[in-house]
Biopython code that builds the backbone (N, CA, C, O; Angstrom):
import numpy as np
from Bio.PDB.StructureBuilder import StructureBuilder

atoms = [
    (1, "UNK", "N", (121.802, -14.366, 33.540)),
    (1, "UNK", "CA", (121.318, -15.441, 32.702)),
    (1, "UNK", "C", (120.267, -16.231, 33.455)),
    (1, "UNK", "O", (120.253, -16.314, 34.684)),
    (2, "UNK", "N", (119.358, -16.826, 32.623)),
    (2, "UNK", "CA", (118.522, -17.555, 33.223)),
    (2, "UNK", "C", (118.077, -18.890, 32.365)),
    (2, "UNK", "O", (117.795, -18.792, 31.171)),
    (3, "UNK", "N", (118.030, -20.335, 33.176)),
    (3, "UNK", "CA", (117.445, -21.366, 32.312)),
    (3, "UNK", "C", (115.785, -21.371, 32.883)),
    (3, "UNK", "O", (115.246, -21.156, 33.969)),
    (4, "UNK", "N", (115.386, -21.691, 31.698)),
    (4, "UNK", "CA", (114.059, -22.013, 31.755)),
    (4, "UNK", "C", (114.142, -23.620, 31.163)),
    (4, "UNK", "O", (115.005, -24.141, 30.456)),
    (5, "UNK", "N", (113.236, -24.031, 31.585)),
    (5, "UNK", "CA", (113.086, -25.918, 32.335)),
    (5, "UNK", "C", (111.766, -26.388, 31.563)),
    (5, "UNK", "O", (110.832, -25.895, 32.196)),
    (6, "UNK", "N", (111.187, -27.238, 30.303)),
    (6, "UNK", "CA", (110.028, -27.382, 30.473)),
    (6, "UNK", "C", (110.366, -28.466, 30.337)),
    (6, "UNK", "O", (111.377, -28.933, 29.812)),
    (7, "UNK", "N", (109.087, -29.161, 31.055)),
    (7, "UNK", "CA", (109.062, -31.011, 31.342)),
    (7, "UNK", "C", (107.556, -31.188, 31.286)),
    (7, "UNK", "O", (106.752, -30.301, 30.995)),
    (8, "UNK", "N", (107.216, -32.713, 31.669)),
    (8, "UNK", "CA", (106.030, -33.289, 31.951)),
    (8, "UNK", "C", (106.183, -34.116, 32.798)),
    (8, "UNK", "O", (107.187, -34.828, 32.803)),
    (9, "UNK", "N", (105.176, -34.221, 33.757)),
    (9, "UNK", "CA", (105.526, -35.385, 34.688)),
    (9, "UNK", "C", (105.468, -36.614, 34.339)),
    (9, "UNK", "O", (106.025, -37.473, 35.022)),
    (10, "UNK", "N", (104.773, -36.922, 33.197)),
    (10, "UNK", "CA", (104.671, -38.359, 32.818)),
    (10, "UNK", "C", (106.319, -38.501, 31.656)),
    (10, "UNK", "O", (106.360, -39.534, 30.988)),
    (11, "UNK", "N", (107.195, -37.778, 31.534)),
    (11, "UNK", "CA", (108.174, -38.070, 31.162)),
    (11, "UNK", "C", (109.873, -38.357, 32.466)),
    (11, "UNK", "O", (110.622, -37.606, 33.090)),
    (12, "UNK", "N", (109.717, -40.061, 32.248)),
    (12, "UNK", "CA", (111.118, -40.219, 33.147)),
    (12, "UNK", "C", (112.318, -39.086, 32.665)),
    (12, "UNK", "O", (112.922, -38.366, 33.460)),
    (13, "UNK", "N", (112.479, -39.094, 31.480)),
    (13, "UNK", "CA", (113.461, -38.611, 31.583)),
    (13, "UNK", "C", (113.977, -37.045, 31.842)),
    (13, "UNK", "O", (115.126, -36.622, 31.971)),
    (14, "UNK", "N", (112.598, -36.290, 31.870)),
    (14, "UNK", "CA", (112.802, -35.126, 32.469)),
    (14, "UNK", "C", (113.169, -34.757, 33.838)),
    (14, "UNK", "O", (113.746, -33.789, 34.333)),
    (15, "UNK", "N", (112.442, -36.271, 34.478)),
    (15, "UNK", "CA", (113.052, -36.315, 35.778)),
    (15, "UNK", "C", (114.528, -36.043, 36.204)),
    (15, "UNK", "O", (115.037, -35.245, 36.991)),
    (16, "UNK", "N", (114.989, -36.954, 35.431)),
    (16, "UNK", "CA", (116.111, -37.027, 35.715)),
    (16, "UNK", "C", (117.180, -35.936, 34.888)),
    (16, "UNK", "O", (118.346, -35.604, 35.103)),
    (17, "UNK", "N", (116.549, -35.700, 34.230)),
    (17, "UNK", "CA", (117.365, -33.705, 33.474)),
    (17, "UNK", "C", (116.933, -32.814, 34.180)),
    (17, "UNK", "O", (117.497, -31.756, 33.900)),
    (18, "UNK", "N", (116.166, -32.706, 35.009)),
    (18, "UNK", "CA", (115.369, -31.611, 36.136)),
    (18, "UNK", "C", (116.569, -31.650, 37.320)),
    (18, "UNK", "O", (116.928, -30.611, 37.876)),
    (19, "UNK", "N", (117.176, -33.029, 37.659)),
    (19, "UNK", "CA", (117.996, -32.760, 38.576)),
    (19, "UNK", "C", (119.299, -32.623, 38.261)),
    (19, "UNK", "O", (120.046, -32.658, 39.239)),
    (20, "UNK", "N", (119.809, -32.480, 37.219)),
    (20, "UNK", "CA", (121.038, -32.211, 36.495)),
    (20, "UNK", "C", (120.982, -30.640, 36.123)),
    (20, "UNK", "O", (121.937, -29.866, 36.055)),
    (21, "UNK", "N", (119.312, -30.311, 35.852)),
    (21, "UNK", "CA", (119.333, -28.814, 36.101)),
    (21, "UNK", "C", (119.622, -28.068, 36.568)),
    (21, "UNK", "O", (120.220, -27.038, 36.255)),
    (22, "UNK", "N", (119.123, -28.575, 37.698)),
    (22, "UNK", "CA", (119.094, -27.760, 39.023)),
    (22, "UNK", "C", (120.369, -27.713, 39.710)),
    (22, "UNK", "O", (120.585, -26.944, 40.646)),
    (23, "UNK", "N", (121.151, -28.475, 39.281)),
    (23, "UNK", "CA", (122.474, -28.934, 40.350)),
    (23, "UNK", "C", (123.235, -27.619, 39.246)),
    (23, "UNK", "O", (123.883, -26.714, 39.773)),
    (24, "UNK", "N", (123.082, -27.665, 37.988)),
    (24, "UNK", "CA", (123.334, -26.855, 37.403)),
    (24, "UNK", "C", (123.177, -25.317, 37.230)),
    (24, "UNK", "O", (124.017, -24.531, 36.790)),
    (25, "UNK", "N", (121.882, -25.053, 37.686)),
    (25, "UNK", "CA", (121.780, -24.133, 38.203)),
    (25, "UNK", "C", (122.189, -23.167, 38.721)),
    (25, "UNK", "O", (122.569, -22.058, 38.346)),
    (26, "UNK", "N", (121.996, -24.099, 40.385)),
    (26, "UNK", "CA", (123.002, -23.635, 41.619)),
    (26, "UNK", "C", (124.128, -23.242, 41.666)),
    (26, "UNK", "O", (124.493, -22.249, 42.296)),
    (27, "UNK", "N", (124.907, -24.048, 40.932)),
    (27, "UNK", "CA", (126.298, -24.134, 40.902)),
    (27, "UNK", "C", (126.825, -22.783, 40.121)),
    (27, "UNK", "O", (127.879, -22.377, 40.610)),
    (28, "UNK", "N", (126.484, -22.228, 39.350)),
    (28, "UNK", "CA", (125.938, -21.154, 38.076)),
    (28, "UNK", "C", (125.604, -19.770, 38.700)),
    (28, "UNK", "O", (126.043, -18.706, 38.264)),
    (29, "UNK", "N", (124.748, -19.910, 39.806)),
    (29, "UNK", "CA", (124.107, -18.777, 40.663)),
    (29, "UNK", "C", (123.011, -18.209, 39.498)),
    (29, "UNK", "O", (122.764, -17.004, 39.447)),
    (30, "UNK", "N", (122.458, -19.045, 38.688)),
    (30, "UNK", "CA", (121.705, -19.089, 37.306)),
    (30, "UNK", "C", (119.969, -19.095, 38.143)),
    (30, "UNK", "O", (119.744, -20.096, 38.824)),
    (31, "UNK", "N", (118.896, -18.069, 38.074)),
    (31, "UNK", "CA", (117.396, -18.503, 38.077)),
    (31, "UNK", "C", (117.287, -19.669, 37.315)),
    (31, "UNK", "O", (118.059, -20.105, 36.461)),
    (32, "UNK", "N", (116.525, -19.993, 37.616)),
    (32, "UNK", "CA", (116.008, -21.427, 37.170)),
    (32, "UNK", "C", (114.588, -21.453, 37.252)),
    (32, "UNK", "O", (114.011, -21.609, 38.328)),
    (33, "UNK", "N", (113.635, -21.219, 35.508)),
    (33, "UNK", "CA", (112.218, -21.682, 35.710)),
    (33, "UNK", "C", (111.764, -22.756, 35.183)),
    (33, "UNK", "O", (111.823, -23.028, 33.984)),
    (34, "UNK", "N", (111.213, -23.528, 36.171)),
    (34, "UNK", "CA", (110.191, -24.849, 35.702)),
    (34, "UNK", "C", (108.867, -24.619, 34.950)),
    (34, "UNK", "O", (108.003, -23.827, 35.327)),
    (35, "UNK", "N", (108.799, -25.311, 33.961)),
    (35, "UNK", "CA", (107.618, -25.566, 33.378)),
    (35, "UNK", "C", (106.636, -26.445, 33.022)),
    (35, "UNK", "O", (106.620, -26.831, 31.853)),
    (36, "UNK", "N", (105.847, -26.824, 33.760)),
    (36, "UNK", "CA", (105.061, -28.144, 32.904)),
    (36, "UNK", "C", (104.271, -27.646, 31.832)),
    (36, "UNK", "O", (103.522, -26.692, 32.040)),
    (37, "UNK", "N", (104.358, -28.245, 30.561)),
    (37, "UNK", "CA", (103.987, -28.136, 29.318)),
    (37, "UNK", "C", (101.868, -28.486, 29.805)),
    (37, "UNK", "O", (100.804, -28.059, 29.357)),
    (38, "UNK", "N", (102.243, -29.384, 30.822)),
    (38, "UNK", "CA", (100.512, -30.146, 30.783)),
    (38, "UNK", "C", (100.349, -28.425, 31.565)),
    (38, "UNK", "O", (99.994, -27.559, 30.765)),
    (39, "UNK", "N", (100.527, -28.084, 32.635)),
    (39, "UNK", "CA", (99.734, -27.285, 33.334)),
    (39, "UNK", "C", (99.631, -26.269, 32.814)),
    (39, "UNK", "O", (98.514, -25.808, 33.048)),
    (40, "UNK", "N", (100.401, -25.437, 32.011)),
    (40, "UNK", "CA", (101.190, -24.397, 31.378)),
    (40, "UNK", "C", (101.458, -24.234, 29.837)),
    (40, "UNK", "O", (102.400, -23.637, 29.315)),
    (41, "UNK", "N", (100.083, -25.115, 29.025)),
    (41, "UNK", "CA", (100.760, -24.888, 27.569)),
    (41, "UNK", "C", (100.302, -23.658, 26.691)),
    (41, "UNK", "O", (99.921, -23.667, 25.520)),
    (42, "UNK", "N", (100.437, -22.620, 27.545)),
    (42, "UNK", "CA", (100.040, -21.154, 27.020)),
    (42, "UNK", "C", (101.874, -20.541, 27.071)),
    (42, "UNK", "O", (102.529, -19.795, 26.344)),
    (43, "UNK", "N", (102.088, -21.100, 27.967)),
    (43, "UNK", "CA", (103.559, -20.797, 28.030)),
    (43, "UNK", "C", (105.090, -21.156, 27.316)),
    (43, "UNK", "O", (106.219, -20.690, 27.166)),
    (44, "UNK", "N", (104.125, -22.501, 26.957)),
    (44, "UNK", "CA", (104.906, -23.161, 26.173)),
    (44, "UNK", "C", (105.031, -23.423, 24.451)),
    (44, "UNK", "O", (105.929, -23.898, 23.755)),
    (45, "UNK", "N", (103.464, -22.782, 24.095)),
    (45, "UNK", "CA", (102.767, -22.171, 22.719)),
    (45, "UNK", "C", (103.920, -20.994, 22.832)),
    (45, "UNK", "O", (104.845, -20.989, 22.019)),
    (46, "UNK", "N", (103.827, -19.997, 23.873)),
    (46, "UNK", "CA", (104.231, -18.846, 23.147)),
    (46, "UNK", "C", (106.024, -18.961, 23.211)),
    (46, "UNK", "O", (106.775, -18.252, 22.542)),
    (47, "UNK", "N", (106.436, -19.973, 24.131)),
    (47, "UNK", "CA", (108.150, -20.221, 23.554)),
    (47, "UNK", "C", (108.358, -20.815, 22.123)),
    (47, "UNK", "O", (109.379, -20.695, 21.446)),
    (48, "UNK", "N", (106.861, -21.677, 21.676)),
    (48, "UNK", "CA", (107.390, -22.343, 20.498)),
    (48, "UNK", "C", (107.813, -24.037, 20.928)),
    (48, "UNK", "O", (108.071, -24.929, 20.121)),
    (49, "UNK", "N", (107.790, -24.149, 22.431)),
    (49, "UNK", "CA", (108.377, -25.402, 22.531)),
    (49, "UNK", "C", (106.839, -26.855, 22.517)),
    (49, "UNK", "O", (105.701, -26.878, 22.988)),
    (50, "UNK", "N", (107.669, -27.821, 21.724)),
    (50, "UNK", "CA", (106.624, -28.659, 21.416)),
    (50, "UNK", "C", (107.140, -29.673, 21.689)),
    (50, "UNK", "O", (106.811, -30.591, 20.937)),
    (51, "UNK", "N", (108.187, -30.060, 22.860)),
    (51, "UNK", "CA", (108.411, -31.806, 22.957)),
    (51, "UNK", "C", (109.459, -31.033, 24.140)),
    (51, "UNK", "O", (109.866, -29.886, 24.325)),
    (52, "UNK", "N", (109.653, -32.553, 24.897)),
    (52, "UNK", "CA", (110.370, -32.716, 26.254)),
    (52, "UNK", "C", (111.451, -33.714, 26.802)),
    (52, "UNK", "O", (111.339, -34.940, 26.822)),
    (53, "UNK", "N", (112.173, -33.212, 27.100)),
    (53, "UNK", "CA", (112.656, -31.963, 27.555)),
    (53, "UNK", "C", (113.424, -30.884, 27.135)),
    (53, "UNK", "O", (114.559, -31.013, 26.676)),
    (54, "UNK", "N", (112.764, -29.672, 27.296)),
    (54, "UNK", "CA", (113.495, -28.387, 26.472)),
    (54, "UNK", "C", (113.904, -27.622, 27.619)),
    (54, "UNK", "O", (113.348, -27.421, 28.699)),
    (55, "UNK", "N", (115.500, -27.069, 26.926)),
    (55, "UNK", "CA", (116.216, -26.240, 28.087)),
    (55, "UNK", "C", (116.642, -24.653, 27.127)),
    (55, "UNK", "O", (117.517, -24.560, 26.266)),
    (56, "UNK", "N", (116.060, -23.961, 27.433)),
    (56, "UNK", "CA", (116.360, -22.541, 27.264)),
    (56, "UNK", "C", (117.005, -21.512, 27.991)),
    (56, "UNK", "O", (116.726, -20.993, 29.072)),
    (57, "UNK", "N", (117.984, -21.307, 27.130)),
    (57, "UNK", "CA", (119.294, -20.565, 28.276)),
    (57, "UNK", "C", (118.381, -18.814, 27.782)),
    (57, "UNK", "O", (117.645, -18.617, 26.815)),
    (58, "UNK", "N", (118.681, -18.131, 28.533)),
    (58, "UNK", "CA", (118.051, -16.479, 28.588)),
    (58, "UNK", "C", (118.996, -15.941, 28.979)),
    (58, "UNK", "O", (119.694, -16.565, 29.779)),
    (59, "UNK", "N", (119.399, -14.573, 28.577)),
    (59, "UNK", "CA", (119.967, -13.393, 28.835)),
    (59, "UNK", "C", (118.678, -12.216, 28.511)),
    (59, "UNK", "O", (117.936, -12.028, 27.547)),
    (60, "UNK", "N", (118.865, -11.503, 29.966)),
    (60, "UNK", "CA", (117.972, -10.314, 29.135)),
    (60, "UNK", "C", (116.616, -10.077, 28.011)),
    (60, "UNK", "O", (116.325, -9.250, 27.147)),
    (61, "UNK", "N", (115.800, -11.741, 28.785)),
    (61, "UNK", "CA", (114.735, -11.860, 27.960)),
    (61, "UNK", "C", (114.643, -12.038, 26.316)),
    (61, "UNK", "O", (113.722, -11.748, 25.552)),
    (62, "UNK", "N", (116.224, -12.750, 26.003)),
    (62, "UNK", "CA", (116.520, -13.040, 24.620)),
    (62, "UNK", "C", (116.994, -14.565, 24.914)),
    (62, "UNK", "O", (117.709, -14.968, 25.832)),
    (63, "UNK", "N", (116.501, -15.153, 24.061)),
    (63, "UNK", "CA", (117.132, -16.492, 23.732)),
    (63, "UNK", "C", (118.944, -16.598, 23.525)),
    (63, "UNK", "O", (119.609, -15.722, 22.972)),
    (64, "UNK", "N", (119.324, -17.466, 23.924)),
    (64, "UNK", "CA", (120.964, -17.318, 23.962)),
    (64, "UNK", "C", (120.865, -18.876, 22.922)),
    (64, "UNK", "O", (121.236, -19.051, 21.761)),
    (65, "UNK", "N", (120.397, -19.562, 23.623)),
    (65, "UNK", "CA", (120.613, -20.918, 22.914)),
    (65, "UNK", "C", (119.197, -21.904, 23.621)),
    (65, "UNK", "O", (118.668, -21.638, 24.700)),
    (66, "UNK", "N", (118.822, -22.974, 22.770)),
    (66, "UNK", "CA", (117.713, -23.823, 23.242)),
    (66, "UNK", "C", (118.543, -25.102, 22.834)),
    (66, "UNK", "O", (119.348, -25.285, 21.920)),
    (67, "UNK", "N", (117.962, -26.092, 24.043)),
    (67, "UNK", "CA", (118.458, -27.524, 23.916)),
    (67, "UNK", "C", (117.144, -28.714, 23.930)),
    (67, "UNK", "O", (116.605, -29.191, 24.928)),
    (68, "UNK", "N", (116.892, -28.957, 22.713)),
    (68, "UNK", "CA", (115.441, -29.795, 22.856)),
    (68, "UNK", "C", (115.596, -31.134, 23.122)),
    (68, "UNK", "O", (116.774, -31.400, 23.359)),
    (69, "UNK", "N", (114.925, -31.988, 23.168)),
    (69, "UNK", "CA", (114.708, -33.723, 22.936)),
    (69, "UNK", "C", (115.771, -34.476, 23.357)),
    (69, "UNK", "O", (115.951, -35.004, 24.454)),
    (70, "UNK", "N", (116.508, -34.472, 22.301)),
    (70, "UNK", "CA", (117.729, -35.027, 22.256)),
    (70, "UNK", "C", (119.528, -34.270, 22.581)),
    (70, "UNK", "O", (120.377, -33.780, 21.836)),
    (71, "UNK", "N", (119.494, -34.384, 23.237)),
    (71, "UNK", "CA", (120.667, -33.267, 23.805)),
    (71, "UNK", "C", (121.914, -34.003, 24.917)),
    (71, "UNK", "O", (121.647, -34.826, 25.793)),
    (72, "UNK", "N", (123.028, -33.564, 24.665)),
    (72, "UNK", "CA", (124.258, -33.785, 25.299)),
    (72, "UNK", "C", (124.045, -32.798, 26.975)),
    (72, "UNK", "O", (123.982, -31.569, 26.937)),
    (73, "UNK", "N", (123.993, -33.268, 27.793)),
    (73, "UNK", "CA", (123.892, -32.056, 29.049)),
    (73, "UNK", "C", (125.179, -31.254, 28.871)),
    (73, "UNK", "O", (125.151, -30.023, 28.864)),
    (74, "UNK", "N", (126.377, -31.996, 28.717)),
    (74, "UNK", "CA", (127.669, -31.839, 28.549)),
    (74, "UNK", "C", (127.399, -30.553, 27.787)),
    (74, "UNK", "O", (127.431, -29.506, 28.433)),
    (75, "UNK", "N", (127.117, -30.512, 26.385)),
    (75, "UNK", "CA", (126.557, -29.289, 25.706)),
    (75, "UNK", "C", (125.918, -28.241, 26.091)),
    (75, "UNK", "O", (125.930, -27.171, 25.483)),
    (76, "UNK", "N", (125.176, -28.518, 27.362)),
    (76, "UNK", "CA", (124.568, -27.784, 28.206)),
    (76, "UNK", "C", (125.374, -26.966, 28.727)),
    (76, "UNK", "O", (125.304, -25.750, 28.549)),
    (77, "UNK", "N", (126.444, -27.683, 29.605)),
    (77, "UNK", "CA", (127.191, -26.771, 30.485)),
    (77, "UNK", "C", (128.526, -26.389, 30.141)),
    (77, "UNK", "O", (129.332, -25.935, 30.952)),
    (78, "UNK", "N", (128.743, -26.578, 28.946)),
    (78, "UNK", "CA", (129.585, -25.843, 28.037)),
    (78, "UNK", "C", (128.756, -24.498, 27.240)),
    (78, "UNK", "O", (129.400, -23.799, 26.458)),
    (79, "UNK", "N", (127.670, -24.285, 27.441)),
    (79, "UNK", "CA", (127.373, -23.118, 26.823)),
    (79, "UNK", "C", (127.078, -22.760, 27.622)),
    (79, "UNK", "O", (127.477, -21.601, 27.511)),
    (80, "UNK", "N", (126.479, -22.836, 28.769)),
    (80, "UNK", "CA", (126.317, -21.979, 30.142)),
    (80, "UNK", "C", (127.664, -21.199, 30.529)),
    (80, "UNK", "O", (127.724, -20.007, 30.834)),
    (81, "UNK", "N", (128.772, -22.135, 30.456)),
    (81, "UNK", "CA", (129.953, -21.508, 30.861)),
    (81, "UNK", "C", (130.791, -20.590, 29.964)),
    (81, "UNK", "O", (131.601, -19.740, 30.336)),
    (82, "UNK", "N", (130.459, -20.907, 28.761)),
    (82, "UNK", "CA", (130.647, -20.313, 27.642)),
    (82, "UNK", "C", (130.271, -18.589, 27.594)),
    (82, "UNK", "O", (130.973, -17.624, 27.291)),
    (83, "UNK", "N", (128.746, -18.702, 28.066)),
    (83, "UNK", "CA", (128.504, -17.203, 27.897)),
    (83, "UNK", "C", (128.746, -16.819, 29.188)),
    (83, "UNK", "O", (128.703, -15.608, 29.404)),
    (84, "UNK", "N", (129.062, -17.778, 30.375)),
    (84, "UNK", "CA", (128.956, -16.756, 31.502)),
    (84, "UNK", "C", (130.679, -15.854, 31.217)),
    (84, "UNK", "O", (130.862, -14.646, 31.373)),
    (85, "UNK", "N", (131.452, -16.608, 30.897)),
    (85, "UNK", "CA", (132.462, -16.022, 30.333)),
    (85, "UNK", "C", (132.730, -14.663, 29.336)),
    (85, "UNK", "O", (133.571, -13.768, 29.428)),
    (86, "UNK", "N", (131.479, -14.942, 28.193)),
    (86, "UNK", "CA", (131.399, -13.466, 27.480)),
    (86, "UNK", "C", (131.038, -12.593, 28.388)),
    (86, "UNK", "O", (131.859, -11.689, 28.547)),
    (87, "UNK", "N", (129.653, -12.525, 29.348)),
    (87, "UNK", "CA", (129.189, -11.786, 29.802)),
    (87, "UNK", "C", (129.820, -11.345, 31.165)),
    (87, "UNK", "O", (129.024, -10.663, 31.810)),
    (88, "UNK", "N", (131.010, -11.536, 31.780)),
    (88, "UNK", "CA", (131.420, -11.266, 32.959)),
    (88, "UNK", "C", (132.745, -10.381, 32.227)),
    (88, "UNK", "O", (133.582, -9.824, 32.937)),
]
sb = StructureBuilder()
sb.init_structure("model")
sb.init_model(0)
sb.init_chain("A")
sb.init_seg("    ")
for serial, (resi, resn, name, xyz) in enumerate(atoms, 1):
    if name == "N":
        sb.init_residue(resn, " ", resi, " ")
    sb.init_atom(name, np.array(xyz, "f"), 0.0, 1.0, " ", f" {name:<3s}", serial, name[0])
structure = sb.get_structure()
């Protein structure tokens, strides 16, 4: 599995979901890709993502689940754990 991360630097609060990411991550043994939407919006056209912060869980280059804008992290790491469970 893999999360993919997009943010902006001029958004606080990605800041602070970037490091809830990452701790998340780790903990997961999960890749983890960052994205800035400003440097990178060819990347972020072709996910479809249009606001920040968006968290996209991946299996196998398929979408598992996306968490946009407004989001519970809690929700986050209940579906992380969720599929690491199907998939093990």
């Amino acid at each position: 599995m893999k999360l993919i991360y997009f943010k902006n630097d001029q958004c606080n609060v990605c800041k602070a979901v970037l490091e809830k990411t990452k701790l998340l991550s780790s903990k997961n043994n999960l890749e983890l890709e960052v994205v800035d939407i400003v440097e990178h919006p060819e990347i972020a056209g072709q996910m479809l993502v249009f606001t920040v912060p968006t968290i996209i869980l991946q299996h196998e280059n398929s979408e598992i689940k996306r968490f946009a804008r407004n989001f519970s992290f809690y929700d986050v790491e209940n579906t992380v754990n969720k599929f690491k469970e199907i998939l093990t």
